[in-house]
N, C-alpha and C positions, 0 to 999 in steps of 0.2 A: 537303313534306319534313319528314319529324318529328324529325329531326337537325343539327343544321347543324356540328357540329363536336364529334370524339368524342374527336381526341387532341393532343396537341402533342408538341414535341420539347424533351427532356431530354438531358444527359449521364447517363451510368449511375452517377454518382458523384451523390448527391445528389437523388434522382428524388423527383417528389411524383405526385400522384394527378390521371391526366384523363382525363374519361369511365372506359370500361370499362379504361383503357389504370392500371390501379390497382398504383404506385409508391410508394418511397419519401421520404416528404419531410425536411425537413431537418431535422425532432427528431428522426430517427436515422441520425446521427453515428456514426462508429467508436467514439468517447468515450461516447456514448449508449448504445451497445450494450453498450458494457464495464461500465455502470451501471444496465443495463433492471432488472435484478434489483430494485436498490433502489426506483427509480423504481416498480414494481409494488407492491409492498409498500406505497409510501408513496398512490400514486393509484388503486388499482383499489381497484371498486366491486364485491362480492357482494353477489348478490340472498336477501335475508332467506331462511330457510328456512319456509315455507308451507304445508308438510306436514300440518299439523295446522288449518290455518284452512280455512274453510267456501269461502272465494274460490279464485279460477282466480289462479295461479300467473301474474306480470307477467314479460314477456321482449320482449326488445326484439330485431332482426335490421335490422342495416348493409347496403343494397344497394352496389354499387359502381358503380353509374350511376343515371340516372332510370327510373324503371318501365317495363320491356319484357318480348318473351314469356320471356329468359333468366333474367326472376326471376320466371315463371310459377306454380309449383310452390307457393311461398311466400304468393303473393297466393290462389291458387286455395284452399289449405289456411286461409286466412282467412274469406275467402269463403263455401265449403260446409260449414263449421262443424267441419272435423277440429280445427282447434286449441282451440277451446273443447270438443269431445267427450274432450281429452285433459286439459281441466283448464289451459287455457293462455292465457292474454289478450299476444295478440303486437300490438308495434309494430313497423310494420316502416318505416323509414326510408331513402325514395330519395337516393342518392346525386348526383354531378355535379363538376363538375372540379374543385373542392376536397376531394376525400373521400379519406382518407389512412386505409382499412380498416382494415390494420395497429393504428395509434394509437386509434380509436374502442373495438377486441377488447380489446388488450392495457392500454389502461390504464380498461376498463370501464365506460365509456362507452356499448358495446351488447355485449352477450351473445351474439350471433355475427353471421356474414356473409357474403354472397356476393363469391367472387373466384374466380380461377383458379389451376391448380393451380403455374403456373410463378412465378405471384407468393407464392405458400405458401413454394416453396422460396428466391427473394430474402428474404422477409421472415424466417426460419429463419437464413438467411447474415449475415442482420443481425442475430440476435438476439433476433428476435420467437419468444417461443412460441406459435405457430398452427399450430392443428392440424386437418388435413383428417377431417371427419365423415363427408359423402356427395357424391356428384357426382350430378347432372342430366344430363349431356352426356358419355356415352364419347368422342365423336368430336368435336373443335372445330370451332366454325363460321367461323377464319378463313381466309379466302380472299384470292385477289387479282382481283380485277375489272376486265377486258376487256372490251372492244366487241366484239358479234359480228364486224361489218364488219373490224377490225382484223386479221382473217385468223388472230390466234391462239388456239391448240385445246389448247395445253397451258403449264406450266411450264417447257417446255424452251425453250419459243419467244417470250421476252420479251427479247431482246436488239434492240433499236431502240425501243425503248418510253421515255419518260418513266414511272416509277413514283413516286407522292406515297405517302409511306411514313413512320412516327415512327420515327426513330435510335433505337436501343438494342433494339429492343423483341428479344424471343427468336427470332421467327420469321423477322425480317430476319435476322440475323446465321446466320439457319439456313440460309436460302437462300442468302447470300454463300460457307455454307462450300460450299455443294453446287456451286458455280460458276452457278448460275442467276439470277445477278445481274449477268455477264458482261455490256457491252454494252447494258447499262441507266443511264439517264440517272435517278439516287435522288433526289429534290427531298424540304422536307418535304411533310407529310400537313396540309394546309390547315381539313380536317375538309367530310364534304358530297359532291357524287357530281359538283358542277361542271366541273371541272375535266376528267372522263370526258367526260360528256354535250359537250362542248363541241369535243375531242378524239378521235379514233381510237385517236391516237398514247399516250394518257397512261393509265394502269391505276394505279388504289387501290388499299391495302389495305381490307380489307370483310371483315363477318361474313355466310354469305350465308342468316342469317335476319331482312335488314334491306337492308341499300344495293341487294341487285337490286331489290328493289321499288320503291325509291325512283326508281334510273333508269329503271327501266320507266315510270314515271310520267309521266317528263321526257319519253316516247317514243323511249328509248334501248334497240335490244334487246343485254343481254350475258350472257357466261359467266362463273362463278362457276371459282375453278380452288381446289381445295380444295389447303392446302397438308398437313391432315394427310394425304393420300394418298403425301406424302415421305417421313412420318416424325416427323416435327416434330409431335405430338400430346397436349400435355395437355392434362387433365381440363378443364371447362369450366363454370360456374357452380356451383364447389364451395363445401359448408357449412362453414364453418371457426368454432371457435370458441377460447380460448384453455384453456393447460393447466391451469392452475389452477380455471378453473371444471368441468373435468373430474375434478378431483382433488375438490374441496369438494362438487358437486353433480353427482355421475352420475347420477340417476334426471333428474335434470329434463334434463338431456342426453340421456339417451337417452328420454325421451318427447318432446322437441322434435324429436329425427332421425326418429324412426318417422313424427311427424304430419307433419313436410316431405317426406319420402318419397314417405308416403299421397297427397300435395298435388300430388305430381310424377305420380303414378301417374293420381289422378284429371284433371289438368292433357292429358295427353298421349293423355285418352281424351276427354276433352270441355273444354274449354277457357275453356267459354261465360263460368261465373262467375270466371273469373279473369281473364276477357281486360276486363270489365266494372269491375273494382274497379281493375285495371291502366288502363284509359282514365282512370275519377276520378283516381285519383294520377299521371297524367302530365301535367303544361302546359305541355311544351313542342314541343307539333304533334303528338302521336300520333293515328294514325288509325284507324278500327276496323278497316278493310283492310289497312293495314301490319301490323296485331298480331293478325289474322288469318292477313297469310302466313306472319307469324315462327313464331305456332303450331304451323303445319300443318309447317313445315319441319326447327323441331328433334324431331320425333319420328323421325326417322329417326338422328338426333344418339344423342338422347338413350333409343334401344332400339334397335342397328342389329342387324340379322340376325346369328344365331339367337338373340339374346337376345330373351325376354322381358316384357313391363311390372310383373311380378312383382319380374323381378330388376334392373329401376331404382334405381341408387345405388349400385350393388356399384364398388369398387374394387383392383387387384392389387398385391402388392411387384414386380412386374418392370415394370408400368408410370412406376411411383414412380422406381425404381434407373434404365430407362433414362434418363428426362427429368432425374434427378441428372446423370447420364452426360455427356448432352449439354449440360448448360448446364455442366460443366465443363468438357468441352472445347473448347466456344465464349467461354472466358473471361468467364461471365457471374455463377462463384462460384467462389471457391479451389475447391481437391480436397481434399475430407477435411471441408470445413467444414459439410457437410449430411450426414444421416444420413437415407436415405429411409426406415429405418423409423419415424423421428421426427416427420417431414412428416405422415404418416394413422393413423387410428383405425377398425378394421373394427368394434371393441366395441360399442358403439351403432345398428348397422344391425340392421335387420330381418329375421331368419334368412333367408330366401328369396334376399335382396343379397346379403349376407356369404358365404354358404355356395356359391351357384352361379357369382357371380362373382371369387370371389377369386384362387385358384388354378387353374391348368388342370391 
């Protein structure tokens, strides 16, 4: 098991960062937010301009968990040398359940990062200026994880079930509003697939390019029940960096988008050296089978029919506006206080991204 525990439970007032589950913590405050302005000014770090020197250009990138195939793209593009062909000496930085994305971007500490897109828009509500670059994954890979045996074959049919689940998060409070939570016994999420394997009765939340294989392992067979097939769908391992080093240094911004793009592209065609540099930076249980299935599974995420591997990374304003929408009216940000065109940046994508997947 190369997981044992990916999130915990928070109240939505005061969230800090665990595992992938990447929150708010308590340096931003209402008061904090009403002062980020200053605080930037006074703590964030830009990277010298390099322009002119013989050296590769230093950039750092924030993961929001430890090293898995979600932040594929980025290792792969290390790897096979896109980021040094673009003039770029990246660090890249695994995350873990102190990792508070947000605070590392905005007060520059790292130069950008992986998160998702629903946490863009909390961290925007609060204040942060992060801003969405590219996405990896059109389609998220969370799911809820059943037993086969357990007789249930969809979302509609999880009313007698124990669900271990983290309070707050968007996709719970998605399901409660759909009624699909009816009849469900919500416990926390303990972190790990025990709690299943040991159970019929009990269903996880899970990404399912990770925990089925892990019960599979245990010799549990189950089904993955995907909840973006609800509707509940944001972006998934997006590049976020902050506004101001978009302001100061766009060319190095948009040569870091295009080379993590390229990283994604060659990542989702052959995996080989990125799943390898991903093993080294992992120690805590990764295995080369588990990040071999995660591989193979988000290419269907992360280029689902009729898209593409060209047009990998492309993002829409109707996407943005709806997932505004909904975390509005799931209570998870005032109304009026996000501006989805504020959330993303199509500028720096790759004509192919930008142009074919943007609008329909």
């Amino acid at each position: 098991m190369f997981v044992v525990a990916k999130s915990l439970s928070w109240p939505l007032a005061g969230r800090v960062s665990v595992g992938r589950q990447v929150l708010f913590g308590p340096w931003l405050t209402t008061a904090c937010a009403l002062s980020l302005g200053f605080v930037i000014g006074c703590s964030s770090r830009s990277l010298p301009d390099s322009s002119g020197d013989a050296g590769p250009r230093r950039v750092s990138v924030q993961l929001n968990w430890y090293a898995e195939a979600e932040h594929g793209g980025v290792y792969q593009a290390k790897a096979d040398g896109t980021y040094e062909a673009a003039g770029l000496d990246v660090e890249i930085r695994p995350g873990g359940r102190g990792t508070v994305v947000a605070a590392e971007v905005v007060l520059g500490r790292a130069d950008f990062a992986i998160t998702n897109a629903d946490d863009v828009v909390l961290y925007r509500a609060e204040g942060s200026d992060i801003v969405a670059l590219m996405t990896a994954m059109q389609d998220h890979p969370r799911c809820i994880l059943v037993r086969t045996d357990s007789g249930v074959t969809s979302l509609d049919e999880l009313s007698g079930l124990t669900l271990q689940r983290q309070e707050g998060r968007g996709f719970v409070e998605f399901l409660r509003s759909t009624g699909r939570l009816e009849g469900v016994r919500e416990v926390p999420y303990p972190g790990g697939v025990a709690g299943l394997v040991g159970d019929p009765k009990v269903a996880i939340q899970a990404y399912s390019i990770a925990e089925p294989h892990v019960a599979r392992g245990e010799g549990v067979e189950v089904l993955p029940l995907m909840v973006s097939e609800l509707g509940w769908n944001p972006y998934c391992s997006v590049l976020v960096t902050r506004g101001e080093l978009i302001r100061e240094r766009p060319e190095l911004v948009r040569d870091f988008v295009a080379a993590t793009t390229r990283g994604w592209q060659n990542y989702v065609t052959d995996p080989a050296a990125g799943n390898d540099l991903i093993l080294a930076a992992n120690q805590h249980g990764m295995t080369a089978e588990a990040l071999e299935f995660g591989s193979k599974e988000l290419v269907k995420l992360a280029i689902p029919e009729p898209m593409t591997v060209e047009e990998l990374g492309g993002m829409t304003a109707d996407r943005w506006q709806t997932l505004v929408s909904q975390m509005e009216s799931l209570g998870m940000i005032k109304p009026g206080s996000v501006k989805p065109e504020a959330c993303y940046s199509l500028e720096f994508l790759p004509a192919a991204s930008a142009g074919t997947v943007d609008e329909p």
